[in-house]
VEXMIRO-66518 format. One record per residue (C-alpha): residue in one letter; x, y, z. Coordinates in nm, 3 decimals. Layout:
<pts>
{pt "a"; {X; Y; Z}}
...
</pts>
This chain:
<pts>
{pt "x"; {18.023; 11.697; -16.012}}
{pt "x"; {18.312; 11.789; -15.809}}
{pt "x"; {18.432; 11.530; -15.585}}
{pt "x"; {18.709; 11.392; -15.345}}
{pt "x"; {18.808; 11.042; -15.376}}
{pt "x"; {19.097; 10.758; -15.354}}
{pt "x"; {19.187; 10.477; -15.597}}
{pt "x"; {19.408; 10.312; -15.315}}
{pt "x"; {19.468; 10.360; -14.973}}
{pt "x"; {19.785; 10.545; -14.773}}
{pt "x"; {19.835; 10.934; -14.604}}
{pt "x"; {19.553; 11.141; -14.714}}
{pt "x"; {19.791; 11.352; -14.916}}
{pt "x"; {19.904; 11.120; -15.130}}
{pt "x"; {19.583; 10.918; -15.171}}
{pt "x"; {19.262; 11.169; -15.195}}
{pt "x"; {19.235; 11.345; -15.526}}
{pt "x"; {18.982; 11.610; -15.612}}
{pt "x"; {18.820; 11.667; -15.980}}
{pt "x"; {18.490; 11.612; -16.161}}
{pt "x"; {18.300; 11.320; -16.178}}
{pt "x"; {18.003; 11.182; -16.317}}
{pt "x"; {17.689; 11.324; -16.135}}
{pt "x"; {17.548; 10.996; -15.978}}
{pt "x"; {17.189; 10.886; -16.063}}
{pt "x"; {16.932; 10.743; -15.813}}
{pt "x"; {16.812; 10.382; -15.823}}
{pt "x"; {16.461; 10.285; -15.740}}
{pt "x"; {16.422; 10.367; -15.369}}
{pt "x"; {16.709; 10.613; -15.341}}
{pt "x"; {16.730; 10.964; -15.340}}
{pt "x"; {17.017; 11.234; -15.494}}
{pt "x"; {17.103; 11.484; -15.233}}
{pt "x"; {17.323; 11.754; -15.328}}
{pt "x"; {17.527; 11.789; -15.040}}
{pt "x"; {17.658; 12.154; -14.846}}
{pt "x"; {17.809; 11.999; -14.548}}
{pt "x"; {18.055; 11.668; -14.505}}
{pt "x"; {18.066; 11.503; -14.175}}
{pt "x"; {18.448; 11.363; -14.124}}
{pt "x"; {18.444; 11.119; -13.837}}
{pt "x"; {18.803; 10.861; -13.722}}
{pt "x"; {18.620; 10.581; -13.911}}
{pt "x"; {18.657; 10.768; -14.260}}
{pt "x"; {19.007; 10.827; -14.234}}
{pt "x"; {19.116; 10.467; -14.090}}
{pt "x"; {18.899; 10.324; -14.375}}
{pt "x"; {19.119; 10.542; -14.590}}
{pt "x"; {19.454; 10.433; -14.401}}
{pt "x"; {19.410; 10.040; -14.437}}
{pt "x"; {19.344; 10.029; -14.058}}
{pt "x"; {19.410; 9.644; -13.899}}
{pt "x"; {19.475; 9.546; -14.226}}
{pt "x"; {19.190; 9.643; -14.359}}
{pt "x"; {19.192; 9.644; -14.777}}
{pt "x"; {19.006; 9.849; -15.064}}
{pt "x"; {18.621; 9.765; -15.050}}
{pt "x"; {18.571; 9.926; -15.404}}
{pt "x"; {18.829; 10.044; -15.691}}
{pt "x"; {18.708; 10.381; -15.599}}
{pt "x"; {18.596; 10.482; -15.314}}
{pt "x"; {18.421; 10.867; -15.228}}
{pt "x"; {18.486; 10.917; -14.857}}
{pt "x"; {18.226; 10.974; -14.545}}
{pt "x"; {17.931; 10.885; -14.466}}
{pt "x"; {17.802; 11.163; -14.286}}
{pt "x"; {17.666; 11.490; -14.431}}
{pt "x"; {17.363; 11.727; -14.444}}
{pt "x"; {17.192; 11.873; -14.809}}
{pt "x"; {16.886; 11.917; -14.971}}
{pt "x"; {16.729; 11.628; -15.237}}
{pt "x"; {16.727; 11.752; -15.533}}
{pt "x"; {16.616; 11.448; -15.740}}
{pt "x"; {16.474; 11.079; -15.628}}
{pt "x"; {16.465; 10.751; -15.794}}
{pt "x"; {16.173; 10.545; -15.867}}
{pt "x"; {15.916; 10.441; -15.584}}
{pt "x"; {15.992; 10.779; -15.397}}
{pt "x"; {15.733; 11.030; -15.321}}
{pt "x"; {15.875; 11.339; -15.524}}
{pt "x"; {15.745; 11.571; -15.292}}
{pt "x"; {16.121; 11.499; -15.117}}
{pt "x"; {16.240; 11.691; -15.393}}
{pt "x"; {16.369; 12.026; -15.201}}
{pt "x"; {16.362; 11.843; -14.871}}
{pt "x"; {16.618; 11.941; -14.646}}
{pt "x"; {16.807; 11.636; -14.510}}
{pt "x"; {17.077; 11.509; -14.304}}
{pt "x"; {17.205; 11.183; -14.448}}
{pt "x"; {17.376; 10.918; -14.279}}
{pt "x"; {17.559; 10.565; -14.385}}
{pt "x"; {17.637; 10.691; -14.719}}
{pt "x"; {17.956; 10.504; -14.761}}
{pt "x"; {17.906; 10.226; -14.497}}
{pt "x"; {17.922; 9.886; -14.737}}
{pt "x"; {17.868; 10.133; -15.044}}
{pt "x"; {18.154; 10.257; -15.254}}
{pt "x"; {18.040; 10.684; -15.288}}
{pt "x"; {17.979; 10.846; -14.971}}
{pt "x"; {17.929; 11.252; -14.881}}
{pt "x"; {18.272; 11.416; -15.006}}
{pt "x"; {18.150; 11.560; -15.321}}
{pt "x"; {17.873; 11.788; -15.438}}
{pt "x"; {17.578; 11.502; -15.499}}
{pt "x"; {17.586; 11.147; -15.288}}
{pt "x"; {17.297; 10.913; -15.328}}
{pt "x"; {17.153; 10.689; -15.110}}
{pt "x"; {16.844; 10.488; -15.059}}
{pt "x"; {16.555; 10.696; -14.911}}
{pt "x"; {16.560; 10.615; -14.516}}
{pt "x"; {16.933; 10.688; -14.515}}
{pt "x"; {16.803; 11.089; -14.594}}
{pt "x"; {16.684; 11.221; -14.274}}
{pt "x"; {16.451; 11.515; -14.259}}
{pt "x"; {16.624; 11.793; -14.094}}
{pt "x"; {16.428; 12.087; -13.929}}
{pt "x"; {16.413; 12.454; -14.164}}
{pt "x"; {16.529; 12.588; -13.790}}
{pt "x"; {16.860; 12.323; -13.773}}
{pt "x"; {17.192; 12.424; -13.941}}
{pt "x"; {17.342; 12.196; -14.182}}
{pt "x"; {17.639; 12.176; -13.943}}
{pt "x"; {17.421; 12.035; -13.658}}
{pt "x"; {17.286; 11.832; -13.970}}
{pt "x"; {17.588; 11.634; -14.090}}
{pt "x"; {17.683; 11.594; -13.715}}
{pt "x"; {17.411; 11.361; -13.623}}
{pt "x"; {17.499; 11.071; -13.878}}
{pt "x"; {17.788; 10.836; -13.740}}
{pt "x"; {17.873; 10.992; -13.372}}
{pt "x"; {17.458; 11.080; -13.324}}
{pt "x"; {17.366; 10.626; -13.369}}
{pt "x"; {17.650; 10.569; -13.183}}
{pt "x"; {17.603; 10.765; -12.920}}
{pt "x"; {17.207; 10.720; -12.996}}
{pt "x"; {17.292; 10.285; -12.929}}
{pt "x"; {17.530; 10.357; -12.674}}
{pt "x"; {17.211; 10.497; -12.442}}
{pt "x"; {16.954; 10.336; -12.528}}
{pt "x"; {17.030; 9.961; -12.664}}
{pt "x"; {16.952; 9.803; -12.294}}
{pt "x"; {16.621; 10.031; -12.251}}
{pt "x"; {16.507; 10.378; -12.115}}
{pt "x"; {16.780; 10.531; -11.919}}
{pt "x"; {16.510; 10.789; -11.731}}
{pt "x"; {16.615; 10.815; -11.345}}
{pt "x"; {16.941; 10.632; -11.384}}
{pt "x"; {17.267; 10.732; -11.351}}
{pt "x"; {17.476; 10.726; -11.689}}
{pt "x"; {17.832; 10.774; -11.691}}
{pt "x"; {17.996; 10.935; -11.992}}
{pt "x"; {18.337; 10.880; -12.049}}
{pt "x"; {18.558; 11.169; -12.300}}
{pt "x"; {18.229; 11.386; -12.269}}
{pt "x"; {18.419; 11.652; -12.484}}
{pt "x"; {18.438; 11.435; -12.805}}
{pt "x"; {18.207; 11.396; -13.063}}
{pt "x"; {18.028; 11.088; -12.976}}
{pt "x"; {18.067; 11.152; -12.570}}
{pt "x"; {17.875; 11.465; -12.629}}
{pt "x"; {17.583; 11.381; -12.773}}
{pt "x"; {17.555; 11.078; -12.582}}
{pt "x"; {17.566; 11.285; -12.255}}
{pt "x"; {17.306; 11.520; -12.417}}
{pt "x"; {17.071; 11.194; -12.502}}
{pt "x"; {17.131; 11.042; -12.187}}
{pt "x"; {17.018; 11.432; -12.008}}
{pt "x"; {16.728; 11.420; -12.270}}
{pt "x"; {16.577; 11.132; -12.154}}
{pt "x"; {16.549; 11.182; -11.814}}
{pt "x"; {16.944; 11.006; -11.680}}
{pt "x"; {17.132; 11.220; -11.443}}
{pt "x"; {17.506; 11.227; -11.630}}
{pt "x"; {17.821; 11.184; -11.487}}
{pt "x"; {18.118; 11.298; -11.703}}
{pt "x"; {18.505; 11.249; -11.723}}
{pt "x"; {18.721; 11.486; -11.906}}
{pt "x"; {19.090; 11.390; -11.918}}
{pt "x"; {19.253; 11.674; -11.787}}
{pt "x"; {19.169; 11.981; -11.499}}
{pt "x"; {19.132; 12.234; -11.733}}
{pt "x"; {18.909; 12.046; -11.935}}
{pt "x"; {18.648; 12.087; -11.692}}
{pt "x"; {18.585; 12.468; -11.746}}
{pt "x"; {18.421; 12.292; -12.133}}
{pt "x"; {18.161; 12.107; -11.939}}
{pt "x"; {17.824; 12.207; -12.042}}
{pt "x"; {17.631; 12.216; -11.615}}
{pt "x"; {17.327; 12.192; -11.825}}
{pt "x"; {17.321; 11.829; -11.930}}
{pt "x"; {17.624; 11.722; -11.657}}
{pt "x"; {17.540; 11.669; -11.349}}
{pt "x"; {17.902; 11.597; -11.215}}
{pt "x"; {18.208; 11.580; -11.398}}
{pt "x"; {18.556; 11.429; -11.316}}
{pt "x"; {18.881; 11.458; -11.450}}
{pt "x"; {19.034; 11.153; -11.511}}
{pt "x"; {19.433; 11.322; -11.405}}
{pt "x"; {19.276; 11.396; -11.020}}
{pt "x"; {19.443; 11.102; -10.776}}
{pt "x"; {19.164; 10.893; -10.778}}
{pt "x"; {18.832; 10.950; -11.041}}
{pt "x"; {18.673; 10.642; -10.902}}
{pt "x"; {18.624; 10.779; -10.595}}
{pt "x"; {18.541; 11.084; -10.703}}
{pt "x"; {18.294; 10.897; -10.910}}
{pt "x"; {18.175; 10.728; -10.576}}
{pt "x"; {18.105; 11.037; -10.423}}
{pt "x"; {17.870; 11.139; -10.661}}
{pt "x"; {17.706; 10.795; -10.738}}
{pt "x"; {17.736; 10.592; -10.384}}
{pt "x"; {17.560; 10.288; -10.482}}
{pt "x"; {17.769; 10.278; -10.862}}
{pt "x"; {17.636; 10.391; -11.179}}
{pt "x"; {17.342; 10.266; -11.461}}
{pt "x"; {17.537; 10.269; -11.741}}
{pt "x"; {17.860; 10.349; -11.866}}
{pt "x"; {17.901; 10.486; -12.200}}
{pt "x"; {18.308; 10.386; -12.294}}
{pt "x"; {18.570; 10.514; -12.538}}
{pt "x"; {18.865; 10.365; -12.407}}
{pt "x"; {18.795; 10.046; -12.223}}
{pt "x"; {19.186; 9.938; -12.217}}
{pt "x"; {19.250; 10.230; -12.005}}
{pt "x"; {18.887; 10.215; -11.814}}
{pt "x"; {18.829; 9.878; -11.711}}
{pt "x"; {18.917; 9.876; -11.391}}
{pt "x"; {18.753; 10.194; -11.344}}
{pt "x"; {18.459; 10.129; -11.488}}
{pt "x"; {18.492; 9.829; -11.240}}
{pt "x"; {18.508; 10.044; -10.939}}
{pt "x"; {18.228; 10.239; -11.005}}
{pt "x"; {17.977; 10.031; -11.133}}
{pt "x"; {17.595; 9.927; -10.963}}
{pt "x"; {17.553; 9.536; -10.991}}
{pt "x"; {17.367; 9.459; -11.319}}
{pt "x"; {17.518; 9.770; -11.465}}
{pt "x"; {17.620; 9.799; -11.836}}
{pt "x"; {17.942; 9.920; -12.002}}
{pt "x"; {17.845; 10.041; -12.375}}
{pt "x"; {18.186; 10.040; -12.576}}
{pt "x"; {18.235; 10.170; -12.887}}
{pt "x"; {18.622; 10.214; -12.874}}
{pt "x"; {18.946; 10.130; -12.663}}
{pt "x"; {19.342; 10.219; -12.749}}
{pt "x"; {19.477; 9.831; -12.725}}
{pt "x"; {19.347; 9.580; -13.000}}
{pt "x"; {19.342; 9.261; -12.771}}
{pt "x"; {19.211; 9.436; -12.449}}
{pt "x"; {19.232; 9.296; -12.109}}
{pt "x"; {18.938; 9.316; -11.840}}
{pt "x"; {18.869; 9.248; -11.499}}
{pt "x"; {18.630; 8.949; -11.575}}
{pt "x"; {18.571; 8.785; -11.188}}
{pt "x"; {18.528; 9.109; -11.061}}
{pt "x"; {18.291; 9.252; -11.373}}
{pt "x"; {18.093; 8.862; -11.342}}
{pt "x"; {18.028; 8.880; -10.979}}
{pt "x"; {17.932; 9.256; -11.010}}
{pt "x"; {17.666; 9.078; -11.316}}
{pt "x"; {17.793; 9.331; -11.530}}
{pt "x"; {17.737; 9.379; -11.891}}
{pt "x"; {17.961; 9.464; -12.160}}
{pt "x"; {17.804; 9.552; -12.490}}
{pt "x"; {18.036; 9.603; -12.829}}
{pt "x"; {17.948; 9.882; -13.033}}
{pt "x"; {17.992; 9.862; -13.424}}
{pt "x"; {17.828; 10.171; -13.581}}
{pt "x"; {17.832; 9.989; -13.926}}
{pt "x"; {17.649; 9.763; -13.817}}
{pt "x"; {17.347; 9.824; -13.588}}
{pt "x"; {17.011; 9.658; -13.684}}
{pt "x"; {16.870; 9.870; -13.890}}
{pt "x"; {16.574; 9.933; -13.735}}
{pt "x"; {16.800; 10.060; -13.414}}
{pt "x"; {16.946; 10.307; -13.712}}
{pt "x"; {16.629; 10.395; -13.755}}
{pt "x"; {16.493; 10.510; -13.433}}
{pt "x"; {16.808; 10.660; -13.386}}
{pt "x"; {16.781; 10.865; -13.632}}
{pt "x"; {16.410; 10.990; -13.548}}
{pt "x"; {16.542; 11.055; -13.164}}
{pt "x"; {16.825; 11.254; -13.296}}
{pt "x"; {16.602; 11.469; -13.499}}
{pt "x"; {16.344; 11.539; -13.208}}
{pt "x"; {16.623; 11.549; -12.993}}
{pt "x"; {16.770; 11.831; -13.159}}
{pt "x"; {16.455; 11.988; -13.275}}
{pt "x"; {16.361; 12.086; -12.972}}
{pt "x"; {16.745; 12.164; -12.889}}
{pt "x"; {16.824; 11.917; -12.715}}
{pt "x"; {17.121; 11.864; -12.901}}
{pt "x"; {17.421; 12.066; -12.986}}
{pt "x"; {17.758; 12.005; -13.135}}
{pt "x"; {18.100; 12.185; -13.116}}
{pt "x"; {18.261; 12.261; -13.457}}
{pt "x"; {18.657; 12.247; -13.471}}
{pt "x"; {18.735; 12.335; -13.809}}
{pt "x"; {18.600; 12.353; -14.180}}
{pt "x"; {18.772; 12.267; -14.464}}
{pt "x"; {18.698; 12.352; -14.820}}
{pt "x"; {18.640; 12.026; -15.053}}
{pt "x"; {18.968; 12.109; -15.233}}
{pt "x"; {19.171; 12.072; -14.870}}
{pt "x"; {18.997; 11.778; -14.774}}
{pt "x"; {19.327; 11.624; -14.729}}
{pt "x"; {19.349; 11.874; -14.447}}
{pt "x"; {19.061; 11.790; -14.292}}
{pt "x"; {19.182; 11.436; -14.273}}
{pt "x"; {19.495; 11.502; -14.138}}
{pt "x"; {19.347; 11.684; -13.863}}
{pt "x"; {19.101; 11.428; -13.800}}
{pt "x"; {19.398; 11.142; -13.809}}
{pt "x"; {19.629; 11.379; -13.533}}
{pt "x"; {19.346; 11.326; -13.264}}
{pt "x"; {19.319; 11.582; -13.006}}
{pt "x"; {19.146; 11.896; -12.950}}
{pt "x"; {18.788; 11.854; -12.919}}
{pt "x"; {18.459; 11.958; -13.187}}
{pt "x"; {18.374; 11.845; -13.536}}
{pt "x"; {18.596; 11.837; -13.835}}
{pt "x"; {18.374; 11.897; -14.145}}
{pt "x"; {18.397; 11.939; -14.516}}
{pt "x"; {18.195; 12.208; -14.690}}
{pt "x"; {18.102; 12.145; -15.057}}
{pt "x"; {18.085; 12.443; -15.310}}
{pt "x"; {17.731; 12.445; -15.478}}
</pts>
């Protein structure tokens, strides 16, 4: 099969090498899909980097573990009617060495979700590592229908959908972008207000909208958003952070204590599994229905994968980076 993948770790460039490999076989309990579509997410690429240190999990490693295909073979203990199943696959490469960046990837069974004949793959391999994060970042301290939910960077990948979940189920959303002229991207269906975080003072603006604080906050930068998220939240609300800019972050803890707030850590890796799971059955209703939509920034062929990387690594701009695999 032809595949991307890196022997050690450094600048995508220099590091990610495309050729053939050996086709991979299922396992009992796993399934082949032969992928169309490669989800690239920031997680892939620091992975990739060495990020805090981080070292080589496997000699080899095949990079993401997002994507979206169609099984074309399954190991034993699978019902082989999921042969010619369209799926969208998630955790590929999350504590396994082979993930989505080449033409097959196999997993074990659960891990290959069925996707809807009337969903693109791109949708598809969109859903995997920002969908459960976004998916947990809702939902992991109950039902969010007739609260108010705050979405931080509602123009990125995970902000998105989670605004789009949180709409779903019944929450009236709150956005920030970071700039003015961000806020001609805001999607009035699913937000409610939005707020631009360069205005004089977003936590009043916040205020206005939400007078007694908001339900939830759902946080990617909670070094810059602490205080903020402070300001504006209801007593016994909960901040839901899955990402921050400074390693060794500072918060306001007397003022988050007495407001009973709680501050929940989100590691995508590792949810429980079952969370994965029901995750991954919202997502697909969610979208079914079409609930659910996702902006794509660029495609990359497999063979400029190091592009897509590179792209991914820069930051900025807003939409899905993704990989498409020749079949």
């Amino acid at each position: 099969m032809l595949a991307s993948w890196y022997d050690d770790q450094g600048p995508a460039a220099d590091v990610l090498h495309v050729g053939e490999l050996p086709d991979p076989i299922p396992g009992p309990g796993e399934v082949r899909v032969r992928v169309t579509v490669s989800g690239v997410n920031p997680g892939d690429t620091k992975k990739r980097r060495g990020w805090l240190g981080s070292s080589m999990p496997h000699p080899r490693v095949i990079p993401h573990s997002d994507a979206a295909g169609v099984i074309d073979t399954v190991g034993a203990h699978v019902d082989a009617r999921r042969v010619g199943q369209r799926v969208w696959v998630y955790g590929a490469q999350s504590y396994r060495p082979f993930g989505t960046a080449a033409q097959y990837t196999v997993v074990p069974a659960d891990l290959a979700v069925p996707l809807p004949d009337h969903l693109g793959d791109e949708l598809g391999a969109s859903l995997g590592i920002p969908g459960i994060t976004a998916h947990r970042t809702v939902f992991a301290d109950g039902p969010v229908e007739g609260q108010l939910v705050l979405v931080h960077g509602v123009l990125g990948g995970v902000g998105s959908l989670a605004a789009q979940l949180a709409h779903w189920a019944g929450a009236t959303v709150i956005a920030t972008v970071r700039r003015t002229t961000d806020l001609d991207h805001v999607d009035p269906a699913v937000i409610a207000h939005a707020v631009a975080m360069d205005t004089g003072d977003p936590a009043a603006a916040i205020r206005s909208y939400a007078p007694r604080g908001v339900d939830r906050v759902v946080e990617v930068a909670l070094s810059e958003n602490a205080d903020l998220d402070n300001a504006v939240a209801a007593n016994g609300a909960v901040i839901a952070a899955y990402a921050t800019r400074t390693d060794r972050t500072e918060i306001p803890f007397w003022p988050l204590l007495f407001n009973n707030v709680t501050l929940r850590l989100l590691g995508s890796d590792d949810f429980p599994a079952e969370a994965k799971r029901q995750a991954a059955r919202d997502l697909t209703s969610a979208a079914a229905v079409g609930a659910l939509s996702v902006d794509v920034r660029d495609r990359h062929p497999l063979d400029d994968i190091a592009k897509a990387h590179d792209h991914v690594d820069a930051g900025g701009g807003h939409g899905r980076i993704l990989v498409t695999v020749p079949q």
